[in-house]
C-alpha positions in Angstrom: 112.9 116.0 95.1 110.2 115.4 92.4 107.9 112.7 91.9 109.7 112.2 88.6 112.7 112.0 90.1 111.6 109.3 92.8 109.5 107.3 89.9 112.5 107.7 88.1 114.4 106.0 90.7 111.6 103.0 91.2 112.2 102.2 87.5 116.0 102.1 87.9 115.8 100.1 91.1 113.3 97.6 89.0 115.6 97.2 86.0 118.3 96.2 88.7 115.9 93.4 89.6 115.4 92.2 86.5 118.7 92.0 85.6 119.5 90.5 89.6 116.4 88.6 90.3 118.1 87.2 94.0 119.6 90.6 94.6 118.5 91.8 98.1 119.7 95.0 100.4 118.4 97.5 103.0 117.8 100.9 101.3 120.9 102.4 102.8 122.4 99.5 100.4 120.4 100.3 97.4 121.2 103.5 97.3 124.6 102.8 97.8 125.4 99.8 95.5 122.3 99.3 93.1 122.2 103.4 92.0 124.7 104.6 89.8 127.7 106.4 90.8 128.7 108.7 93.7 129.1 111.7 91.7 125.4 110.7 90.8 124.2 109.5 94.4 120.2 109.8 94.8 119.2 111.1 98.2 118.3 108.6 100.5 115.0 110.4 100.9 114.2 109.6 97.0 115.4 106.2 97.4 113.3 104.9 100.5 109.7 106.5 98.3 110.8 104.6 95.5 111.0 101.6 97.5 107.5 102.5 98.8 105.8 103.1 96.0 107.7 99.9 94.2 106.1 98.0 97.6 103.1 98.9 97.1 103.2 98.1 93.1 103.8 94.6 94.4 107.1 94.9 92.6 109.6 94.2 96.0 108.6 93.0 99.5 110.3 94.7 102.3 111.4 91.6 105.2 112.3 92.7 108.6 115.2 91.4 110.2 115.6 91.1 114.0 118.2 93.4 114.6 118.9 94.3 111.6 118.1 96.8 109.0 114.6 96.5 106.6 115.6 94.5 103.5 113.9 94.8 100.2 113.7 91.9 97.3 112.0 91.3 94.8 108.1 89.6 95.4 108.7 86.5 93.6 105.2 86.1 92.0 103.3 82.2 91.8 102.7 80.5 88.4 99.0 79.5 88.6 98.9 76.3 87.2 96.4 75.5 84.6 94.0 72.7 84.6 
């Protein structure tokens, strides 16, 4: 795995978002449903650094769920209000 191919992945995960603002999955569910096809799977590997780097970016928040898997979503950024 390259760093190209994992920022490749972030940008492909972000376009999702755009396009899916609400959209919201564990990574095994990103990987599975968000990227491409199964001939072209992405290794969970590339798509869990992708996710850390894009969390770190601010670009998607990662929510823990008792029980349950991490889920990842976009970080729904505040309008400052002028005035």
């Amino acid at each position: 795995m390259s760093k190209t191919e994992v920022d490749a992945t972030a940008e492909e995960i972000t376009r999702y978002l755009e396009q899916h603002p609400d959209a919201a999955d564990s990574a095994e569910g990103i990987q599975r449903w968000w990227l491409g096809s199964e001939e072209n799977q992405v290794s969970f590997e590339t798509v869990y650094r992708a996710l850390c780097l894009l969390e770190r970016r601010g670009v998607v928040r990662a929510d823990m769920v008792e029980g349950g898997p991490v889920i990842y979503r976009r970080v729904r950024h505040r309008k400052r209000r002028s005035g």
